[in-house]
C-alpha positions as CSV (number, residue, x, y, z in Angstrom):
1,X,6.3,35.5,-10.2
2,X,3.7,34.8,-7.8
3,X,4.1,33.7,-4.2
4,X,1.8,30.4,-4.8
5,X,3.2,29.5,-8.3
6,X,7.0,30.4,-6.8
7,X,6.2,27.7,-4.1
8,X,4.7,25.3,-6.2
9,X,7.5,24.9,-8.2
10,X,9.8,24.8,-5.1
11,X,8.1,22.1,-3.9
12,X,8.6,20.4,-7.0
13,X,12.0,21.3,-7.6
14,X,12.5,19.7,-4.3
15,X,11.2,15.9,-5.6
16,X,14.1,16.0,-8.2
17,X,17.2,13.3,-7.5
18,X,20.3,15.6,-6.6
19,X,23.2,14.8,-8.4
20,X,25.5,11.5,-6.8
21,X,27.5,12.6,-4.1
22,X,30.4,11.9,-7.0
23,X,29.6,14.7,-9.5
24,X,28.7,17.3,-7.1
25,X,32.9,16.6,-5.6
26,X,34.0,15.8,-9.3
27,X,32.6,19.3,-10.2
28,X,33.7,21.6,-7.0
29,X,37.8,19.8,-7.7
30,X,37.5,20.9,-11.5
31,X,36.9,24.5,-10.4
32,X,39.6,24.5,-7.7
33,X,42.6,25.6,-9.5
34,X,44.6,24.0,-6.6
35,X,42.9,20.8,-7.0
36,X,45.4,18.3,-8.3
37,X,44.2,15.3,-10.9
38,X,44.9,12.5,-8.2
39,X,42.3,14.0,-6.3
40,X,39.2,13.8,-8.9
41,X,40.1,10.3,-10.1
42,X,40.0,8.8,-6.5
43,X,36.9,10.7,-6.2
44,X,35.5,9.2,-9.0
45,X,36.8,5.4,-8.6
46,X,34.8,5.8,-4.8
47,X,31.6,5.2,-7.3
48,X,31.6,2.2,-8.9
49,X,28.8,2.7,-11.4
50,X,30.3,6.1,-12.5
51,X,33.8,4.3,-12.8
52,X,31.9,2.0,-15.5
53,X,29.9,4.5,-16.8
54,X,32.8,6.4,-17.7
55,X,35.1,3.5,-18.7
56,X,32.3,2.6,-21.3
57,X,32.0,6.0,-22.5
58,X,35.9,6.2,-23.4
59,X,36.0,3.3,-25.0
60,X,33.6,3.5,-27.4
61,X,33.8,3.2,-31.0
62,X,33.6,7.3,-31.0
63,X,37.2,8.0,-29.2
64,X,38.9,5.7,-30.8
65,X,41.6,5.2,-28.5
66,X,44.3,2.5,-30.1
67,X,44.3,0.3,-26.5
68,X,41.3,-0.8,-24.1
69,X,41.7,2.3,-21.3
70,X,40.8,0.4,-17.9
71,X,41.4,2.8,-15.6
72,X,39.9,6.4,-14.6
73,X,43.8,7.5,-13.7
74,X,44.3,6.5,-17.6
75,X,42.0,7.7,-19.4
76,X,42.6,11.1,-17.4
77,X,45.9,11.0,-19.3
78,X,44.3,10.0,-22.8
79,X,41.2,12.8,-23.0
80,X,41.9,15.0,-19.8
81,X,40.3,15.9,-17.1
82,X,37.6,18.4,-17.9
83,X,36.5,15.6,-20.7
84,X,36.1,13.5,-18.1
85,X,34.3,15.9,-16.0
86,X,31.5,16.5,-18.4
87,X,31.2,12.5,-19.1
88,X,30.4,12.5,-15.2
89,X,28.0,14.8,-15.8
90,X,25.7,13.7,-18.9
91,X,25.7,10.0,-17.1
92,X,24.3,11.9,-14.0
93,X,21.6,13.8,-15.9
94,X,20.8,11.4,-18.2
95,X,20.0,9.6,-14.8
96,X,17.3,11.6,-14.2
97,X,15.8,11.3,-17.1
98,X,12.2,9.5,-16.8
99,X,11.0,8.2,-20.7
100,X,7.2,6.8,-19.6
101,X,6.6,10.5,-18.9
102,X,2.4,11.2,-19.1
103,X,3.5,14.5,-21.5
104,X,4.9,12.1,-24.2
105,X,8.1,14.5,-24.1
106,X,10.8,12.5,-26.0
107,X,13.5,12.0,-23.7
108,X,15.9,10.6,-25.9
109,X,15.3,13.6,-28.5
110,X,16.1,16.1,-25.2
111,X,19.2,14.5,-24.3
112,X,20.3,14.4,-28.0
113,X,19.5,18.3,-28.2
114,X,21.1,18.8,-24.6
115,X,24.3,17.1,-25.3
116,X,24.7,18.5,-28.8
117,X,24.1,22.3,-27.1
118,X,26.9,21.6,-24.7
119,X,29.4,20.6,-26.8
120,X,28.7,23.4,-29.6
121,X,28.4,26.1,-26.4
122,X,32.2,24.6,-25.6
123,X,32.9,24.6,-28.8
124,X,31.6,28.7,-29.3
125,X,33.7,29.2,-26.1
126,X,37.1,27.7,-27.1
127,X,36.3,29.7,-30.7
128,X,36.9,32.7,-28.9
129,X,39.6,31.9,-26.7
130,X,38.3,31.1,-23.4
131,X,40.2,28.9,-20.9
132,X,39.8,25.1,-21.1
133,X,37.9,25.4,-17.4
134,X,35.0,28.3,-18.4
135,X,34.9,26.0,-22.3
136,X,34.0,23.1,-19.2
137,X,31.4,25.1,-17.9
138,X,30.1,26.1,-21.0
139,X,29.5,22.9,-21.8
140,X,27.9,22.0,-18.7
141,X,25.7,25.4,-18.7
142,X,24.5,24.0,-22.2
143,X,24.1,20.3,-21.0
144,X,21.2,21.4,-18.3
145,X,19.8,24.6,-19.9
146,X,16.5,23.0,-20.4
147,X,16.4,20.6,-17.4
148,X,13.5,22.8,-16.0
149,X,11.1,20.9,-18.9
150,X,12.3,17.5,-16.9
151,X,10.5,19.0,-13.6
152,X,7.6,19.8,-15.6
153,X,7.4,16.6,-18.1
154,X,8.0,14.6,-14.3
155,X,5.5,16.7,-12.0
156,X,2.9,19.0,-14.3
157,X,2.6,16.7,-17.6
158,X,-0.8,17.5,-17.9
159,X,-0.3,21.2,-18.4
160,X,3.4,20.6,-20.2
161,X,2.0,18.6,-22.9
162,X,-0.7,21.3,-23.5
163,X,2.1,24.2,-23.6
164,X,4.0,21.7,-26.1
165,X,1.5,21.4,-28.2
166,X,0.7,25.1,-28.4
167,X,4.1,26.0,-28.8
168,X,4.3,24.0,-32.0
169,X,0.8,23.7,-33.3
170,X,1.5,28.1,-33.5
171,X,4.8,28.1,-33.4
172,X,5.5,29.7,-30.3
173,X,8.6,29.8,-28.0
174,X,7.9,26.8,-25.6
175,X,8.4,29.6,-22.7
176,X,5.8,31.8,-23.9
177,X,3.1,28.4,-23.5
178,X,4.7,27.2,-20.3
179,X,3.8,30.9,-18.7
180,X,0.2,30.3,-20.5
181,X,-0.4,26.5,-18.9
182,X,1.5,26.5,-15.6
183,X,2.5,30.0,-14.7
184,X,6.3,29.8,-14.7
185,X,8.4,28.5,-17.6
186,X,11.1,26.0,-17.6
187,X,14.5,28.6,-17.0
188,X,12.9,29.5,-13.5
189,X,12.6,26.3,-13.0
190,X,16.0,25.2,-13.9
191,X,17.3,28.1,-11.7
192,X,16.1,26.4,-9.1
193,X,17.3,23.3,-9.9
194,X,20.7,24.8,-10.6
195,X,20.5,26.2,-6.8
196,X,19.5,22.8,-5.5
197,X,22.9,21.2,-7.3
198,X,24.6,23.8,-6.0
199,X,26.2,25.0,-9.0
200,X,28.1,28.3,-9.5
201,X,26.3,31.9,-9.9
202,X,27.7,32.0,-13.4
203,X,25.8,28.8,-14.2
204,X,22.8,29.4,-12.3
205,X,22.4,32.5,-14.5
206,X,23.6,31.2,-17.4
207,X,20.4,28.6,-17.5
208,X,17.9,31.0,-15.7
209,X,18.7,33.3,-18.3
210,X,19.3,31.1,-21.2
211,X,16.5,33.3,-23.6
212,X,17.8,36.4,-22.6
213,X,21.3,37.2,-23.9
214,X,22.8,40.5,-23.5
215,X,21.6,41.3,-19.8
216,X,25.2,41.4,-18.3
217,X,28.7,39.7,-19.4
218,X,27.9,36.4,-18.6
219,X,30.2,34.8,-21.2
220,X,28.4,31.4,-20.5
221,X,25.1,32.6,-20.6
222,X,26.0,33.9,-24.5
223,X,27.7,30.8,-25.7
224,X,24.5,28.6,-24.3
225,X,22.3,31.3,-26.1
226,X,24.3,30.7,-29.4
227,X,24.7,26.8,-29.0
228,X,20.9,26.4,-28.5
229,X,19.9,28.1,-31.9
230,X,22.8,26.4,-33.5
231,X,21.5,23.0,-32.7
232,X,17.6,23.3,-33.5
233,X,18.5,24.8,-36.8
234,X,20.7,21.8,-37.2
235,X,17.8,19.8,-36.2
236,X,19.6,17.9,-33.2
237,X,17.4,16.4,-31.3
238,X,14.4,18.4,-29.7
239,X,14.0,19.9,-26.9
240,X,10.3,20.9,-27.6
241,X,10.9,24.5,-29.0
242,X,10.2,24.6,-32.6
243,X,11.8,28.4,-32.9
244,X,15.3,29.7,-34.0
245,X,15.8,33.2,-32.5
246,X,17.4,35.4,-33.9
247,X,20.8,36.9,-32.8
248,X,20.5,39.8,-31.5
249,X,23.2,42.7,-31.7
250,X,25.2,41.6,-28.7
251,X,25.5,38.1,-29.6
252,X,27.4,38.5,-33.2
253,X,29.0,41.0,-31.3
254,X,30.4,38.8,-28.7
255,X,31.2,35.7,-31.6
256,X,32.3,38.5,-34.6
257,X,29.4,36.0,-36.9
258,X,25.6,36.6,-37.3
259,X,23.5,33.8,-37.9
260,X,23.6,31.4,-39.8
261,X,27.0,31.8,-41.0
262,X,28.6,30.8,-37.2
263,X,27.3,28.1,-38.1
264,X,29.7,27.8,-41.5
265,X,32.8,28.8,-39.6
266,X,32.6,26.2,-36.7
267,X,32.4,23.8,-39.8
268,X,30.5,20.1,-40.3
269,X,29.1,20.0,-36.6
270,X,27.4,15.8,-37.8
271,X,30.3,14.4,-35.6
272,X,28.4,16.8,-32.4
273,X,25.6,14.7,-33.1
274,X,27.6,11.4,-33.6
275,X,29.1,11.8,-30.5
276,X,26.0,12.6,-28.7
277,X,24.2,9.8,-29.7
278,X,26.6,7.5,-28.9
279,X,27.0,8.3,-25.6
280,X,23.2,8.3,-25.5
281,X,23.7,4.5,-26.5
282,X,25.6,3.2,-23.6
């Protein structure tokens, strides 16, 4: 990558909102195995908005819980921890999220294909028996994959809109155009935004590497890979890349399916999308 293009995009990078002060904790006591549940609620209930933002989120027609839950300690008990973890997380992202963009990228059709790629990544990942903290990260690798497109849709729209509009005038993958219009595609730039949150190594090659499956055993990496075809050939939302890749040899190796017919075992995936979009609705 060149030097100029490489500092460009740092400087960019750099204008993005970090995450609150709340999710980066929430996130660093989920991965502590040591970390006891008392200490992510009063983490959480330190930030009001959050606190709301989550209370509303539980008790919305999608959960379904039999009593009002008005408490973060609660609703801990009701949906667990790591549930509440990645609630944290899609309020803080969809935070940054800027709809009057000047690349006419639909936000609300990014978050819908965002969230839905989480939850079928965590879903992927629970399929094949992984433990209910790397399913968590799963989910969040799949939730901010793409979050490099909101750097570019927010600081080069002029030149995103163009490699948009290539990619699906041709149908191209959108990273192909994004290397054609501004020199770097969006996974380099959501490493970098992955470094700036401070996020694991895992996750910070799990979305710069997010078209590349097979490179090493990044189990998160894979399930991202697999959750991100899965959801544009269910048409969830859009995330501005009008191509299904295929799986390659390492990937039905890794879930025992090739493509489509994953998508057959993890069965009617419309309640992915219900819950998505309600949670878009808050």
């Amino acid at each position: 990558m060149p030097n100029s293009k490489n500092e460009t995009l740092i400087v960019l990078v750099e204008k993005m909102p970090a995450f609150p002060k709340s999710v980066q904790q929430v996130m660093e006591l989920t991965s502590d195995l040591n970390a006891s549940a008392k200490d992510i609620v009063r983490v959480i209930e330190c930030d009001p908005i959050m606190t709301v933002k989550i209370l509303k989120a539980i008790n919305s027609s999608f959960y379904g819980l039999p009593q009002k839950i008005t408490s973060v300690q609660r609703a801990v008990v009701h949906i667990g921890i790591n549930t509440i973890k990645n609630i944290a997380l899609g309020v803080a992202a969809m935070g940054m999220l800027n709809a009057d963009n000047k690349a006419d990228f639909n936000t609300s059709k990014f978050l819908l294909h965002s969230l839905t790629t989480a939850a079928i990544s965590k879903m992927l990942a629970e399929r094949i028996g992984l433990s209910a903290m790397v399913s968590g990260d799963c989910f969040v690798a799949g939730l901010l994959h793409d979050f490099g497109k909101v750097v570019f849709a927010e600081f080069m729209p002029d030149e995103f809109k163009l490699a948009l509009e290539k990619s699906k005038e041709q149908q191209l993958p959108l990273h192909q155009t994004e290397l054609e219009f501004i020199g770097l595609n969006h996974s380099q730039a959501g490493k970098m935004l992955a470094e700036k949150w401070e996020l694991s190594e895992l996750l910070i090659d799990a979305i710069a590497h997010h078209h590349n499956p097979g490179l090493n055993q990044n189990i998160l990496r894979d399930c991202v890979f697999a959750a991100n075809q899965i959801s544009k050939y269910m048409q969830f939302g859009d995330g501005g890349n009008p191509l299904i890749e295929e799986f390659p040899e390492a990937i039905i190796s890794r879930f025992g399916l090739p493509f489509p017919a994953i998508c057959e075992a993890l069965g009617d995936l419309e309640p992915v999308k219900s819950e998505a979009q309600s949670f878009i609705n808050l």
